[in-house]
N, CA and C atoms as an extended XYZ file, in Angstrom:
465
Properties=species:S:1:pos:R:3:atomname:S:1:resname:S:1:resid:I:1 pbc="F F F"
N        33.791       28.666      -57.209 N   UNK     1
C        32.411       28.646      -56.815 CA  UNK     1
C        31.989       27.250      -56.355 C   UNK     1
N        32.158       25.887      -57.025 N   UNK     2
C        31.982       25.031      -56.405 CA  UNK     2
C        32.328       24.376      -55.380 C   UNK     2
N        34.085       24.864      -54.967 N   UNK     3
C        34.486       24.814      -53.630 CA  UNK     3
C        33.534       25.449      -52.397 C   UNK     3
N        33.309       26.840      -52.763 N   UNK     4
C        32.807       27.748      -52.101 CA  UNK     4
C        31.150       27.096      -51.657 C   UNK     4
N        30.541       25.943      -52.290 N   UNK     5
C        29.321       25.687      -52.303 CA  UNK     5
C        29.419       24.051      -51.273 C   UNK     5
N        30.530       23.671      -51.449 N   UNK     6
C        31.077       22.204      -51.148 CA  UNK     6
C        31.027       22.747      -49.176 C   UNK     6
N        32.194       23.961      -49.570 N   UNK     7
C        32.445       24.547      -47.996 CA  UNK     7
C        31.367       24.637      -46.970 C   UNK     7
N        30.113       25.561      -47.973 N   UNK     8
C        28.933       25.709      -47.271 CA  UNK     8
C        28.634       24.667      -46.780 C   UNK     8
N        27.844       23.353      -47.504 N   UNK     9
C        27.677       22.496      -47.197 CA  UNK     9
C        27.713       21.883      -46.230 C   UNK     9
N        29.173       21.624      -45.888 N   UNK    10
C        30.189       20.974      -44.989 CA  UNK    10
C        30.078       21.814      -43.793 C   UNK    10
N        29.915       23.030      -44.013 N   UNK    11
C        29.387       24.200      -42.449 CA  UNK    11
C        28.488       23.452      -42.117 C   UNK    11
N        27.086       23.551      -43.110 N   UNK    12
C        25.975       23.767      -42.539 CA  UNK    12
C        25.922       21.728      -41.955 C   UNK    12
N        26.566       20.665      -42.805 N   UNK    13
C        26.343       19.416      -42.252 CA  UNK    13
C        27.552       19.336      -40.546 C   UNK    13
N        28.346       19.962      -40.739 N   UNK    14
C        29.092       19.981      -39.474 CA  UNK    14
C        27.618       20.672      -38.529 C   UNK    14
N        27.607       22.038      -38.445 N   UNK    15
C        26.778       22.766      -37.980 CA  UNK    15
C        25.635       21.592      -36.751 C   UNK    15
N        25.066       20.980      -38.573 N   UNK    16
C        23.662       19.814      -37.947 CA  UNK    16
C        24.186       19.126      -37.213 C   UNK    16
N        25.455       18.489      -37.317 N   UNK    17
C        25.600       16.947      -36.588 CA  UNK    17
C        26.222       17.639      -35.323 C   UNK    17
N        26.697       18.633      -34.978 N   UNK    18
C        26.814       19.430      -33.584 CA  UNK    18
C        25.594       19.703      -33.000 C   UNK    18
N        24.525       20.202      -33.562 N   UNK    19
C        23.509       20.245      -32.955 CA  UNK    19
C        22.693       18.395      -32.721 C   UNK    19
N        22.595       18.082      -33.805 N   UNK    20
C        22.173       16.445      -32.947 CA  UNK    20
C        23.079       15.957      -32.105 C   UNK    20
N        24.500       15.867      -32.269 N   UNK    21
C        25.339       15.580      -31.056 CA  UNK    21
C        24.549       15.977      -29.528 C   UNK    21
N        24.604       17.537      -29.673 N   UNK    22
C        24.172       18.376      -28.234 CA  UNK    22
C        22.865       17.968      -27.975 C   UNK    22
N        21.678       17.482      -28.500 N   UNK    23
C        20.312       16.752      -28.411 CA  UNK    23
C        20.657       15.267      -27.719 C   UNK    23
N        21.378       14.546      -28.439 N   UNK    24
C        21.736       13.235      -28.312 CA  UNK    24
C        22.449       13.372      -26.585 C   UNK    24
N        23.338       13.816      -26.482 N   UNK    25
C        23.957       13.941      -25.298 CA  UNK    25
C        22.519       14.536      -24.269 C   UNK    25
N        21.685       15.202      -24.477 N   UNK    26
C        20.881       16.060      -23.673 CA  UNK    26
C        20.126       14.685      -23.261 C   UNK    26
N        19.648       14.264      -24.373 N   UNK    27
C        18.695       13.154      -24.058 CA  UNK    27
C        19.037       11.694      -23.606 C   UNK    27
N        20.656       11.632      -23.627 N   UNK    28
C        21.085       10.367      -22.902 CA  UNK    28
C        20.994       11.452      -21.198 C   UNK    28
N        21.262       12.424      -21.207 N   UNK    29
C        21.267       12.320      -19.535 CA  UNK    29
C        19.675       12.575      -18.774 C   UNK    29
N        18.778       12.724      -20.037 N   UNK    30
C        17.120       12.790      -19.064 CA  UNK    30
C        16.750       11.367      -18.861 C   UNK    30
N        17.740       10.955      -19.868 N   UNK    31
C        16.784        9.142      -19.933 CA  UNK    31
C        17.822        9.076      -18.227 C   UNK    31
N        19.523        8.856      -18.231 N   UNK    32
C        19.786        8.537      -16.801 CA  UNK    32
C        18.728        9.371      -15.698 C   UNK    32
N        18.429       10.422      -15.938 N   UNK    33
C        17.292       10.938      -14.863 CA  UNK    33
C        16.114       10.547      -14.685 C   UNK    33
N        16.194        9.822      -15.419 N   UNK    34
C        14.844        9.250      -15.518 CA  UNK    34
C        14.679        7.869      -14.629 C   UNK    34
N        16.106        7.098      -15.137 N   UNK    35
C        16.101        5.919      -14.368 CA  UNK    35
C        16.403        6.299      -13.010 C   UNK    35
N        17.054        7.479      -12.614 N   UNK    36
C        17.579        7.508      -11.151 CA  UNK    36
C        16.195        7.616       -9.934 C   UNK    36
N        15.510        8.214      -11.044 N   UNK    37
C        14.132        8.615      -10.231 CA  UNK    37
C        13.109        7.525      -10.454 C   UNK    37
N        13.146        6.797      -11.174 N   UNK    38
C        12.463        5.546      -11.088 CA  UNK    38
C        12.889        4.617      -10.068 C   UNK    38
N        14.109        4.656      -10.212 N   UNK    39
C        14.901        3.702       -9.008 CA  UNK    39
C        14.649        4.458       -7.370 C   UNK    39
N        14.646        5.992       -7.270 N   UNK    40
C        14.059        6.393       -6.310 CA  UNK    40
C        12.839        6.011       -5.739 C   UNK    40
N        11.584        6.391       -6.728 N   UNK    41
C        10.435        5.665       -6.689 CA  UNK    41
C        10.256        4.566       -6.638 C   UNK    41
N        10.606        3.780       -7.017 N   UNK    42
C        10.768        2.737       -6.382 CA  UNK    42
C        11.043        2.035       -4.608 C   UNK    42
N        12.137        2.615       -4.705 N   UNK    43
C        12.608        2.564       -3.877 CA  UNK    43
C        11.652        3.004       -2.100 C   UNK    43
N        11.344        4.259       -2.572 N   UNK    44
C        10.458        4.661       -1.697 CA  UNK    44
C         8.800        4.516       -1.844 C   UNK    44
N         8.370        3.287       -2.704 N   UNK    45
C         7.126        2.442       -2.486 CA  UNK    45
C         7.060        1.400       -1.846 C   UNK    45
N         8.814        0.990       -2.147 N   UNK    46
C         9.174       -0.200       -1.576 CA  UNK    46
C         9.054       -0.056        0.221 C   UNK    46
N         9.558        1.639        0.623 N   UNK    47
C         9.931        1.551        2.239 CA  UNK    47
C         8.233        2.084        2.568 C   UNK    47
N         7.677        2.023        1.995 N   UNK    48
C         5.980        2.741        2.272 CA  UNK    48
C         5.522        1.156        2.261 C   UNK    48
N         5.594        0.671        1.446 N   UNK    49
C         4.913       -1.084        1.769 CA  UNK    49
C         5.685       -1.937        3.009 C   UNK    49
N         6.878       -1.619        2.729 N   UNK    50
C         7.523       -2.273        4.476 CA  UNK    50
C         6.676       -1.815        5.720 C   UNK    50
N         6.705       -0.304        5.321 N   UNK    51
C         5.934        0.635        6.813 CA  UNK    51
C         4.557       -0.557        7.074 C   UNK    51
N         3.823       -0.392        5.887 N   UNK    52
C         2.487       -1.134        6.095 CA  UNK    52
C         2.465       -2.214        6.575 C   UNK    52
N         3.118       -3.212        5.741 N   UNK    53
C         3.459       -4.270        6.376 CA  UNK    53
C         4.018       -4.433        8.014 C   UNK    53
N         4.804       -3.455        8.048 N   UNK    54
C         5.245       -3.298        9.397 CA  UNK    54
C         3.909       -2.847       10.794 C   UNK    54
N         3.165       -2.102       10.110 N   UNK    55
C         1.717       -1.956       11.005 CA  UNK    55
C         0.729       -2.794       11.176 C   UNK    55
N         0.732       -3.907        9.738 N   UNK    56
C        -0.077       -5.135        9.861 CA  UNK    56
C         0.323       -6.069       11.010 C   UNK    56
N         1.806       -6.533       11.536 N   UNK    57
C         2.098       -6.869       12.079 CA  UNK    57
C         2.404       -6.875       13.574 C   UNK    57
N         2.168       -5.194       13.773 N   UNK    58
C         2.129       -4.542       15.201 CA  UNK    58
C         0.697       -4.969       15.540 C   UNK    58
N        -0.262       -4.480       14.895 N   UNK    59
C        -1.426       -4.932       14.865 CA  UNK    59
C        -1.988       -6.255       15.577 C   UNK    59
N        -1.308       -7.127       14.191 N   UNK    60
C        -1.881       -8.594       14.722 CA  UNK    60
C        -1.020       -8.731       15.723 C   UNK    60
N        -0.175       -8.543       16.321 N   UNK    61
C         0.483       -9.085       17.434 CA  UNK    61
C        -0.045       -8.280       18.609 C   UNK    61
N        -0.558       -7.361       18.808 N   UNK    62
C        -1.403       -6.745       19.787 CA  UNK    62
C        -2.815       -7.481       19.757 C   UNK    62
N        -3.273       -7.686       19.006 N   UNK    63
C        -4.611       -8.753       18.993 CA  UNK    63
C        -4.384      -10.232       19.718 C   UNK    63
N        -3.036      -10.555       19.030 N   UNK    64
C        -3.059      -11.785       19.700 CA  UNK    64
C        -2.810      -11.656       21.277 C   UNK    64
N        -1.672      -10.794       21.735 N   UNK    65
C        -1.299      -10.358       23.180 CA  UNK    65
C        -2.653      -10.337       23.828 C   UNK    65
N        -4.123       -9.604       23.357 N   UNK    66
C        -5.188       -9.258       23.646 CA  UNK    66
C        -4.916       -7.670       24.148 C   UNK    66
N        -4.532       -7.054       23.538 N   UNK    67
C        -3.932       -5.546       23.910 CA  UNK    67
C        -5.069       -4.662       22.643 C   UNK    67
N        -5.568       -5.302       22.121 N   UNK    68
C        -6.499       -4.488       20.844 CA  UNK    68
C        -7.224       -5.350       20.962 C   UNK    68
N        -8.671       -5.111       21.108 N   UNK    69
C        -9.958       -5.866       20.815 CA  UNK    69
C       -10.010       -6.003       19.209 C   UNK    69
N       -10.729       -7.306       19.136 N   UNK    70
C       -10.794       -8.468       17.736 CA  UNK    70
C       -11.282       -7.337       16.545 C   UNK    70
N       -12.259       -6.322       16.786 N   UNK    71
C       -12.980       -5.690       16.335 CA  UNK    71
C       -12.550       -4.818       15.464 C   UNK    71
N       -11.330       -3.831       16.567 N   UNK    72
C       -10.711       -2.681       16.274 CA  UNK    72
C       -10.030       -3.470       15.577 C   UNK    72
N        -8.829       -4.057       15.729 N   UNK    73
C        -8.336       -5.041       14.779 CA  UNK    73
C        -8.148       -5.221       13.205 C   UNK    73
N        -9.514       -6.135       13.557 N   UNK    74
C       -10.043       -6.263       12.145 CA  UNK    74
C       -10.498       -5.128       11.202 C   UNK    74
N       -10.891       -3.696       11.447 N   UNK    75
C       -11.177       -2.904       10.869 CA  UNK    75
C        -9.931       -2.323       10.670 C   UNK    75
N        -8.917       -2.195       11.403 N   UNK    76
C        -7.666       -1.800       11.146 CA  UNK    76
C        -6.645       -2.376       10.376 C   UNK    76
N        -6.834       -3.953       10.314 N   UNK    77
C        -6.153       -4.660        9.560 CA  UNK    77
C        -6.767       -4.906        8.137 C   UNK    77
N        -7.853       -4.807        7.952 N   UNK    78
C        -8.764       -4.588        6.573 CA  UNK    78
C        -8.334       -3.751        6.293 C   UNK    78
N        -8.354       -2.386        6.306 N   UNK    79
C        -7.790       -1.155        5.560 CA  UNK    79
C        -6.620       -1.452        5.515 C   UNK    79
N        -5.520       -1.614        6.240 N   UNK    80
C        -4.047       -1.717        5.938 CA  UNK    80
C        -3.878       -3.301        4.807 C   UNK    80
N        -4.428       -3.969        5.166 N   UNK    81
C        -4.199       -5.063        3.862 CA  UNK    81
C        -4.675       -4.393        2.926 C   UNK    81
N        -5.691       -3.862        2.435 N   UNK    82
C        -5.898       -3.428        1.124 CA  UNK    82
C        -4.893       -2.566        0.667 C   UNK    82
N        -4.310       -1.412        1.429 N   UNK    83
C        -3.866       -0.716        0.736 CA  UNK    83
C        -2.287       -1.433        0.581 C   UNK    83
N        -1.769       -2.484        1.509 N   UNK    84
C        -0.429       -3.350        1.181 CA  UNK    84
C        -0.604       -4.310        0.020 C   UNK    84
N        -1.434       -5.103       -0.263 N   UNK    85
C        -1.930       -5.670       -1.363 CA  UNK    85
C        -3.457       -6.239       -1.539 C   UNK    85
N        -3.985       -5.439       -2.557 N   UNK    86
C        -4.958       -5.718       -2.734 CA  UNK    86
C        -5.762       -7.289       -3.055 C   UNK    86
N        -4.736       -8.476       -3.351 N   UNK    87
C        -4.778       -9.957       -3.332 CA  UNK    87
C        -5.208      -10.454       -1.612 C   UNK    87
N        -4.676       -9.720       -1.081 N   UNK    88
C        -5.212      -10.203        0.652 CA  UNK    88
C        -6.267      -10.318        0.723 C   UNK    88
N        -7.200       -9.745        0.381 N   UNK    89
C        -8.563       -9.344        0.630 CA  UNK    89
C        -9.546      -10.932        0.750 C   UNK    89
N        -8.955      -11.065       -1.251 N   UNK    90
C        -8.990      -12.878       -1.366 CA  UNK    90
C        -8.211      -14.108       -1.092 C   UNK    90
N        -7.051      -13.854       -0.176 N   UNK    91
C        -6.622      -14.860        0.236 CA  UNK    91
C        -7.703      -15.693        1.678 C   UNK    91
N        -7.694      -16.243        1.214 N   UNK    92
C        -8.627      -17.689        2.196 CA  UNK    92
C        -7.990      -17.928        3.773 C   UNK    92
N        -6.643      -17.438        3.588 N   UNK    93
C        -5.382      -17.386        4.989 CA  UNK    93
C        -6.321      -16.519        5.697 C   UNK    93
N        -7.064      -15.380        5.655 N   UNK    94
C        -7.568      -14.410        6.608 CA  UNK    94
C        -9.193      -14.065        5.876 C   UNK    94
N        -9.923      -15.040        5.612 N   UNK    95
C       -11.185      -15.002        5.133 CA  UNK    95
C       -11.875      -14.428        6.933 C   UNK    95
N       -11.322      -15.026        7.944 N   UNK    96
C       -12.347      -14.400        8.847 CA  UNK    96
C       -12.039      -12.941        9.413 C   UNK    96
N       -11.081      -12.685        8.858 N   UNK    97
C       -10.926      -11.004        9.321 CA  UNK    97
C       -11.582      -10.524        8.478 C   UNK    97
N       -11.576      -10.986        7.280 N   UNK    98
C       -12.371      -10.298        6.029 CA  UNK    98
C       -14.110      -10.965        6.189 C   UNK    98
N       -14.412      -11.503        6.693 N   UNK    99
C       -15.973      -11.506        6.981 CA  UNK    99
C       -16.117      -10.822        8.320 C   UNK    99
N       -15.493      -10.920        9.717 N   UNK   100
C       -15.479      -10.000       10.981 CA  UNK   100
C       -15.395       -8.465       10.518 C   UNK   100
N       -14.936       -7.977        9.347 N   UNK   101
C       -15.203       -6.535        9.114 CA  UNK   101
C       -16.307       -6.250        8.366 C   UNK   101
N       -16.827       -7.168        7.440 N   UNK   102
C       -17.893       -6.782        6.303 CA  UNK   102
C       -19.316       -6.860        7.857 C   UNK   102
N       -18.880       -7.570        9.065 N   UNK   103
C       -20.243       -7.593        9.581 CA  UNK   103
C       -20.116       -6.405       10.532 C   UNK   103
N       -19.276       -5.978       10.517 N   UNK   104
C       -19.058       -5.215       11.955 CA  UNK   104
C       -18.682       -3.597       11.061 C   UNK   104
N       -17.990       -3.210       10.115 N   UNK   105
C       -17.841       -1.928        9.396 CA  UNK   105
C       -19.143       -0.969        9.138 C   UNK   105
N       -20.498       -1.533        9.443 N   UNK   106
C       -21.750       -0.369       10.212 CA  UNK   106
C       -21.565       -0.043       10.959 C   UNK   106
N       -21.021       -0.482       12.022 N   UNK   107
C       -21.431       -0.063       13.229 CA  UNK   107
C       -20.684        1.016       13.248 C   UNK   107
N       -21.650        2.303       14.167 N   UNK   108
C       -20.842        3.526       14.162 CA  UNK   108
C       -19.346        3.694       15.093 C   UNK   108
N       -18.930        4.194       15.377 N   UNK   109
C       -17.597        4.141       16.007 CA  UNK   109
C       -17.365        6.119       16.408 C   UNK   109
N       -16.723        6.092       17.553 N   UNK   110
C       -16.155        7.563       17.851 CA  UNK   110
C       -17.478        8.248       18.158 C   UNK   110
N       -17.334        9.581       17.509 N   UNK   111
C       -18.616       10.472       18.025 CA  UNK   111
C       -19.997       10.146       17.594 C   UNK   111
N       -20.253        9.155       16.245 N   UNK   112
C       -21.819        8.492       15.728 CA  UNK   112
C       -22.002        7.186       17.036 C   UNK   112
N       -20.745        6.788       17.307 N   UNK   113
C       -21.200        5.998       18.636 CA  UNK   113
C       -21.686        6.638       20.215 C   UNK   113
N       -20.945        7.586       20.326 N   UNK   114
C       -21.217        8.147       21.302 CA  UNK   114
C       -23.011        8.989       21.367 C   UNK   114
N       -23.272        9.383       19.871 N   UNK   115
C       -24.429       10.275       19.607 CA  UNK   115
C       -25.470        9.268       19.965 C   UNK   115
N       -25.233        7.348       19.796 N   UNK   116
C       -25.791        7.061       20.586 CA  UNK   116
C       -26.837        7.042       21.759 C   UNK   116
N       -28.105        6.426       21.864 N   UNK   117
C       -28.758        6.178       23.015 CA  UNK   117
C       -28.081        5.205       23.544 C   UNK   117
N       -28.025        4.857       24.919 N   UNK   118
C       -27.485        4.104       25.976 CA  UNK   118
C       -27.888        2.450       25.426 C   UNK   118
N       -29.302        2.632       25.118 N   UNK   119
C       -29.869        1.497       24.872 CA  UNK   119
C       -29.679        0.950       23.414 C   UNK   119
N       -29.406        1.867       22.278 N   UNK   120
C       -28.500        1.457       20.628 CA  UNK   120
C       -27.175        1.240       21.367 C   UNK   120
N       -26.148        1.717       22.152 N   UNK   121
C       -24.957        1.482       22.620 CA  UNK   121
C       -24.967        0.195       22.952 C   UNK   121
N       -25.777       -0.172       23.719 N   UNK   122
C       -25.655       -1.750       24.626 CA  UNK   122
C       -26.230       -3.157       23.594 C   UNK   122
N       -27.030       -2.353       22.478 N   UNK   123
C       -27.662       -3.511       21.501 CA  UNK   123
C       -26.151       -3.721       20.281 C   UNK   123
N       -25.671       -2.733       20.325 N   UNK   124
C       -24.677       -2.465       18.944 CA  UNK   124
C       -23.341       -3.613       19.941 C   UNK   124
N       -23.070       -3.146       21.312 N   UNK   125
C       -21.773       -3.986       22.068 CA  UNK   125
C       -22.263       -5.730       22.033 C   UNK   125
N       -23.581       -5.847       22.149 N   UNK   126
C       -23.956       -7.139       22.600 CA  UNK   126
C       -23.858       -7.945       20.626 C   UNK   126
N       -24.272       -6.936       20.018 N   UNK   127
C       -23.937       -7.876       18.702 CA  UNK   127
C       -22.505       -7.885       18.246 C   UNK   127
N       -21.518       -6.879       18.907 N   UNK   128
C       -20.516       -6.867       18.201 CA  UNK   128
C       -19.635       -8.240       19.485 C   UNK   128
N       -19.969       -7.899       20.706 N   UNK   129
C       -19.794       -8.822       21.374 CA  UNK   129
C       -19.757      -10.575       20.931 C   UNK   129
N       -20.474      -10.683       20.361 N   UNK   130
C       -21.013      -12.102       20.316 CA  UNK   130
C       -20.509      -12.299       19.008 C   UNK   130
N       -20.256      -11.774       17.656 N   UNK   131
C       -19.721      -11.852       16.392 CA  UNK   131
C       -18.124      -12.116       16.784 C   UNK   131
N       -17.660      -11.361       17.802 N   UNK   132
C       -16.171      -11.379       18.509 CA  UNK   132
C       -16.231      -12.401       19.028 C   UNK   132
N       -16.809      -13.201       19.667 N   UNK   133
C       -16.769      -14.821       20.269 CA  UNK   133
C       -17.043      -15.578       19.432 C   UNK   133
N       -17.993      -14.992       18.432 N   UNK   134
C       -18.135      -16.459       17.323 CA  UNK   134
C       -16.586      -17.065       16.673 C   UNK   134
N       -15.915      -15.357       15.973 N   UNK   135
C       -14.845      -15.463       15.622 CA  UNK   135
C       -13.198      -15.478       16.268 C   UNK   135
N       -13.905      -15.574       17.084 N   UNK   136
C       -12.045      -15.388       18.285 CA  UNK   136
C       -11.273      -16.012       17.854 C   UNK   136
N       -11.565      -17.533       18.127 N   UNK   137
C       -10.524      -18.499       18.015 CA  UNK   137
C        -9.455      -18.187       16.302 C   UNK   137
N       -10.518      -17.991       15.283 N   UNK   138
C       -10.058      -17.709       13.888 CA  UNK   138
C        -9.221      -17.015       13.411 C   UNK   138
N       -10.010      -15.901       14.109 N   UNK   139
C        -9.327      -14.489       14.058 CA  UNK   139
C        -7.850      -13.898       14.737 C   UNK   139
N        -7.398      -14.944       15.627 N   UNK   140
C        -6.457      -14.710       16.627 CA  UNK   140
C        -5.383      -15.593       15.634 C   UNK   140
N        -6.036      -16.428       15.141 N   UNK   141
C        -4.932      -18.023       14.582 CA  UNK   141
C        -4.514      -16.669       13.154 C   UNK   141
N        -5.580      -16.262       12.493 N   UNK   142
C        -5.340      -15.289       11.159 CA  UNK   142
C        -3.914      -14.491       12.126 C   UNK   142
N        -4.635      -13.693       12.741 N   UNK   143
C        -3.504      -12.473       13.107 CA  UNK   143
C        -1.953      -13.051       13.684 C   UNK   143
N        -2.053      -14.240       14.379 N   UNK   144
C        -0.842      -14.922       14.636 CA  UNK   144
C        -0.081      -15.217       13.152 C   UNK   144
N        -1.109      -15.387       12.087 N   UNK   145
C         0.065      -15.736       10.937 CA  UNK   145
C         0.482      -14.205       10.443 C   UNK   145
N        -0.347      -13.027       10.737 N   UNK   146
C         0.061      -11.931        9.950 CA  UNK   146
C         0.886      -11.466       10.806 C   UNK   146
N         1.219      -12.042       11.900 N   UNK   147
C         2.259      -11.037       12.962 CA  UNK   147
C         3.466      -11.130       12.919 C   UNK   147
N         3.592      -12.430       11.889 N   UNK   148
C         4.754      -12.993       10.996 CA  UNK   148
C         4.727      -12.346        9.507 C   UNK   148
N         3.841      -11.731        9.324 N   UNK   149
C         3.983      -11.523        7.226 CA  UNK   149
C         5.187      -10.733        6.896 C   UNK   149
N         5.590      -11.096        5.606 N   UNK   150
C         6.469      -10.606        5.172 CA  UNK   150
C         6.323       -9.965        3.741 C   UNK   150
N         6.006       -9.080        3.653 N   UNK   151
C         6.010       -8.104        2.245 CA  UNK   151
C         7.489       -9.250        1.191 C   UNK   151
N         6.481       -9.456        0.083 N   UNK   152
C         7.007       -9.991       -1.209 CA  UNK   152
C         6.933       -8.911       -1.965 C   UNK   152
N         8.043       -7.795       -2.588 N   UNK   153
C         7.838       -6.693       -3.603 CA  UNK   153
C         7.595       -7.668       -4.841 C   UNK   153
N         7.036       -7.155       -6.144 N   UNK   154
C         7.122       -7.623       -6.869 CA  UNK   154
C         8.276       -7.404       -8.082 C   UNK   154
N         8.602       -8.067       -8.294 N   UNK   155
C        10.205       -7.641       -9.429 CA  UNK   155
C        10.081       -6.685      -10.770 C   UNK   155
């Protein structure tokens, strides 16, 4: 009888440590799945911030060419810096793209421009006009350095 109780035992502790074995093994390969897909993700935030970066730079280099007005530009390059890094916004390197949009992001654009009277059309071009000459020179020197940027991932 005490063999017979020893035996059990020894079933039921074999039994357990087969079943934590088969857990243990389960859960070393979700953790590798885990890293593979982190390293994926990664990976593909990394080629989504290149893209951006890569449009910031088409951008400013069409501004500088003069192939995109200062305007469009700047409203285009404001949204794409924010969403590439949100630190741009406050870098001092492109403070006048970032004041050329805070003055100019009212103005309507597309079909609220077009819904336009002739005479709001020609008052809205003549101020956006003249905000675009105040800032040219700035704004061209900014986009010449972003037509060079280079996405820093962070580690």
């Amino acid at each position: 009888m005490y063999w017979t109780l020893i035996s059990v035992a020894v079933a039921i502790i074999l039994g357990l440590s087969a079943v934590a074995g088969y857990y243990l093994l389960k859960l070393r390969n979700v953790k590798q799945q885990q890293n593979a897909q982190i390293l994926l993700n990664r990976q593909a935030w990394l080629d989504s911030q290149e893209e951006l970066a890569g449009d910031i730079r088409f951008i400013a280099k069409a501004m500088v060419q003069q192939q995109c007005e200062i305007t469009e530009g700047c409203l285009r390059l404001k949204v794409l810096m924010d969403r590439l890094d949100e630190t741009l916004q406050h870098n001092t390197a492109y403070q006048t793209i970032q004041l050329h949009y805070q003055k100019t992001a009212y103005m309507p654009h597309h079909q609220a421009y077009k819904a336009l009277n002739k005479k709001q059309q020609f008052k809205l071009d003549q101020d956006r006009f003249a905000l675009e000459e105040q800032h040219r020179q700035q704004i061209l020197l900014e986009a010449e350095q972003l037509s060079d940027y280079q996405f820093k991932a962070p580690n």
